[in-house]
Every structure is written in structure tokens, then in C-alpha cells.
N, C-alpha and C positions, 0 to 999 in steps of 0.2 A: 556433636556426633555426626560421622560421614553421612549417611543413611539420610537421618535428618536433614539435610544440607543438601545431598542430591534428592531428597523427594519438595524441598521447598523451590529447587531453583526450577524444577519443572511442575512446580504447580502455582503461578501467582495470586491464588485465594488463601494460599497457607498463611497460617496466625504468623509466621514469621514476618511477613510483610506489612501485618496489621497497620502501623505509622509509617509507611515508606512509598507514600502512593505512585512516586513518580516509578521510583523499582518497578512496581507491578504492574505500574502500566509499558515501559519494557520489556517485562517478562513476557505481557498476555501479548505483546504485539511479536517477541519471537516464535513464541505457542503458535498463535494465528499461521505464522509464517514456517513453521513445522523447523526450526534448524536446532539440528540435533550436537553439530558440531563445537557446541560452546561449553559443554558439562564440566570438560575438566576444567578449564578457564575459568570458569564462575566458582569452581570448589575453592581452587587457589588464591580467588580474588577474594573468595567469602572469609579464609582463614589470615590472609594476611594483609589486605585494605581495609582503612577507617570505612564508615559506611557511606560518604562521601564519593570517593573513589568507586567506590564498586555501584554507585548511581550515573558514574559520569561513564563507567564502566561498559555498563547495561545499557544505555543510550548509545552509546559506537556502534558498538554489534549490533543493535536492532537495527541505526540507518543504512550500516553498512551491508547487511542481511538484505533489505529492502530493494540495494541499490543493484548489490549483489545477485543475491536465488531468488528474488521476486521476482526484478524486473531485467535484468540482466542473464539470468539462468547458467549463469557460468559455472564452474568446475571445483565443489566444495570441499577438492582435494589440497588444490591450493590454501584456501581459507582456513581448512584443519591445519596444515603446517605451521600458519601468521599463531592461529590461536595455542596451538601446542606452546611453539617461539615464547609466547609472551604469559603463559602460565608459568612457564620455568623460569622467567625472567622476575616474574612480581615473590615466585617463591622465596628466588634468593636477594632480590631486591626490595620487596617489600613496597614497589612502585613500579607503573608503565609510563611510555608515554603512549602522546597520541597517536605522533608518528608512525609508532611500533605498527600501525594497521595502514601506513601510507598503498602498500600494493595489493589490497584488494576492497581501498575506496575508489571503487568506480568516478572517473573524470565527469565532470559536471556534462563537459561535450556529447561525450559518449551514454551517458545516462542519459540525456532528454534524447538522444536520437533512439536509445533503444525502448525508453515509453511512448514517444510519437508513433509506434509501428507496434506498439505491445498491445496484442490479444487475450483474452480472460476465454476459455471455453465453459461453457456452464458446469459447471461442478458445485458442488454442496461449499468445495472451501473454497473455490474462486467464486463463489458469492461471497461469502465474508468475507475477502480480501478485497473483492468491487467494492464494497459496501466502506470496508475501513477507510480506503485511498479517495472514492471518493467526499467521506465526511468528513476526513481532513483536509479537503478541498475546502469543502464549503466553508469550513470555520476558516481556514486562512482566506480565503478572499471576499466571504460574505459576513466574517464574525458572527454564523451562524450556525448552531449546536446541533449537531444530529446525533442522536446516540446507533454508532453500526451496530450494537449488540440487537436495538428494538426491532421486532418481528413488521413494528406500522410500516417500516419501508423495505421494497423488495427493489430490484435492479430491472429499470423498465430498458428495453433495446428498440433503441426510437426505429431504426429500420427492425423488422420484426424475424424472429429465428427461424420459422419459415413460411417466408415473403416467399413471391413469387414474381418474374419479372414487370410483371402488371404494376407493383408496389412503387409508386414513385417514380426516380429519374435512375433505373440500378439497371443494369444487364444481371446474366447469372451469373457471370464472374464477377461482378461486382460485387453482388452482396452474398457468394463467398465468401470473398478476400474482406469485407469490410462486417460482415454482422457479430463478431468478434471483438473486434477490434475496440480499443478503451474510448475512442471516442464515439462510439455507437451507444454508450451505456449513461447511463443517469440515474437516478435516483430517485424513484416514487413512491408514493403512498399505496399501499395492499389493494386497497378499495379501487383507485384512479388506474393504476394498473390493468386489472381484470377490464374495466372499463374503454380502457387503448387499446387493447388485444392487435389486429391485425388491421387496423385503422390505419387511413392516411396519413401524414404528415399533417396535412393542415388541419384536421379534423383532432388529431393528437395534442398540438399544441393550445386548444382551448382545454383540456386537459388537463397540460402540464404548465398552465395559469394556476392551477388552483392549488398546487402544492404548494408545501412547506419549504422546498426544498429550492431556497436559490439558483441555484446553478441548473435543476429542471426550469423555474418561472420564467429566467431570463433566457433558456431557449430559442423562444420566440422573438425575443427583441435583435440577436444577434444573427437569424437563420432564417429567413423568410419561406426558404425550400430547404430538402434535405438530400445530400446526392455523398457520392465518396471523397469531392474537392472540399464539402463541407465540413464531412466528418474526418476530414484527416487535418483541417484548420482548425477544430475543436481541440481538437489531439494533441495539438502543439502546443495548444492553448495549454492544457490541462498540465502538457510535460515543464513547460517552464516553470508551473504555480508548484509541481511536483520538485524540480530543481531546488527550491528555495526552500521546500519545506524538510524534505529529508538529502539533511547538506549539515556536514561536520564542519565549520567554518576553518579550520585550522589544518584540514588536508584540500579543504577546497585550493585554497592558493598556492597550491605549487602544480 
């Protein structure tokens, strides 16, 4: 029944996903990501793809969503046309391809240049969103689990939200322009957090030793000091592990 069908595709704890983990966990990561623009697409897909299809489905849109209005912020006018396009295709065809979504998969080029420079401003969802991109950091390049739903870690801002130019190597337009910015942000424990508050760099990274959290521990081993040359070479860092990880391999190459 429709009803049913559009209250499961916008709710990934619905009993309908009960055995379709990977589904739901595309779902919860378009949820996270607020895009509204897929409902009819997923009804179509729901009614007329094996449940296969409608997994490899759900995975597109959420990288391309990602690459898209996360980090990209482009025009999801455009993207309602692809998706309208390819609900009326799978109705009468009963199949997509991948292609069908080739022009609003963001270029590999263009997407690390737009997360090398992409800012998170504190908000309740752009904490969850920090929080997601960077645990999927960690598991890809440290095979190490963080769960983003758990309240133990918050988003620590190594230069601090309000520093003051005294703080380190920053003028005031420095850490304007940079205490935003995704490479400013990392990943810490509640407790270690409150305890970093408005502290130094150096003083922070005994610290952010003591996390759990890869990609805070080794911090220090990569950053001796902390200025905007550094954090914008973290950032590059971060946007190439980001390239590899949310990348459709079959729109990549053209």
C-alpha cells in the first residue's frame, strides 16, 4: 500500500527494513542528509525492482546526495529532474542504469576541491553530519569503529570557536575564515573535550593522545603546530580519503 511505502522509505527503523541492513543504512544516511527529493523515485523503485536493485538504488543517491547537497550544495532542482527522469524510466522499464545519474555525480576533481574548502557551521545537524563523515574517515583509513550516533564523542575544533588572536599562530581573519572549516574539526571524547576548552595547541594534543579516535591520536604525530597552512593540508588530506570513499566507481571514470 502507498502510504506504507512512503512512510517506510522516510523512516529507516520501519519493520519493513528489518533484514536489509545495508537499505537502511542508506536510508538513515539520506535522513541525516535531509533530501527530500527522492520519494517518488524510491516509491517506483519500491514497486517495480527486485530488492537488489532498489539496495544498489539507495546507495547512488545517498553518495550522490553526499557529493551533491552535502558537500557541494548545488541546485536540487536539477537533481529532482535526474530523479523524476529515472522513476518513469524504472516504471516502464522495470530497470535503471547507472548512468541515468551520470550529471549530477559530482566529478571526483571537483568534489575534493569543494571539501578541501567546505565549512560545517555549528548546528545541531551539522554536528551529525561532522560526526558521520568523520567516522567514516576513521574506519577507512584507521579500520577503526566509531559509532556517530554515540553521544561519548562530540566534535572538538582544535583552533577553538572563540579564540581570540592571542590563540596560537591565527590573525582574526584567520580564524574566521578557518574555525569552520572541516579541517579544523575532529573527533573527541565528551569528557576530553570539556577538558581542551580554549587551550593551546600544544597543551590540546596531550589530549587528543588519549582518544580513541585515530585520526584525533595521530594529530600530533602529523602537526607539530597548528596554523591555517596546516589546517587547510589536513583538509586535503581528509578530502582525498573522502574521494575514495563516497565515489560510485562506474560514474567515476568518465
Amino acid at each position: 500500500d502507498t502510504a506504507d511505502l512512503y512512510l517506510a522509505i522516510q523512516n529507516p527503523e520501519d519493520e519493513f527494513w528489518r533484514d536489509k541492513p545495508e537499505i537502511r543504512k542508506s536510508l538513515k544516511e539520506l535522513k541525516l542528509f535531509q533530501i527530500r527529493q527522492i520519494n517518488s523515485l524510491f516509491l517506483s523503485a519500491l514497486r517495480n525492482l527486485e530488492v537488489e536493485n532498489f539496495r544498489k538504488l539507495a546507495k547512488i543517491c545517498s553518495v550522490i546526495s553526499f557529493r551533491y547537497n552535502i558537500i557541494g550544495g548545488l541546485n536540487p532542482n536539477a537533481q529532482e529532474d535526474v530523479y523524476n527522469t529515472v522513476a518513469l524510466k524504472i516504471s516502464s522499464n522495470k530497470r535503471f542504469e547507472v548512468a541515468d545519474f551520470q550529471t549530477i555525480y559530482v566529478s571526483d576533481l571537483n568534489f575534493e576541491n569543494d571539501f578541501s574548502t567546505k565549512e560545517f557551521k555549528n548546528t545541531t545537524r551539522n554536528h551529525k553530519i561532522v560526526k558521520y563523515i568523520l567516522s567514516k574517515i576513521e574506519v577507512y583509513q584507521h579500520k577503526n569503529e566509531i559509532d556517530p550516533e554515540s553521544d561519548l564523542f562530540t566534535i572538538e575544533h582544535i583552533l577553538p570557536e572563540n579564540a581570540d588572536d592571542t590563540w596560537g599562530n591565527f590573525t582574526f581573519e584567520e580564524i574566521n575564515r578557518s574555525v569552520y572549516r572541516m579541517g579544523n574539526l575532529t573527533l573527541l571524547e565528551r569528557k576530553l573535550n570539556r577538558e581542551a576548552g580554549q587551550k593551546g595547541y600544544v597543551e590540546k594534543i596531550v589530549l587528543f593522545a588519549q582518544s580513541n579516535s585515530e585520526l584525533t591520536k595521530t594529530l600530533p604525530d602529523n602537526f607539530n603546530t597548528w596554523n591555517e597552512d596546516k589546517l587547510a593540508a589536513r583538509q586535503r588530506e581528509l578530502a582525498k580519503h573522502a574521494k575514495a570513499i563516497w565515489k560510485i566507481q562506474e560514474l567515476s571514470n568518465n
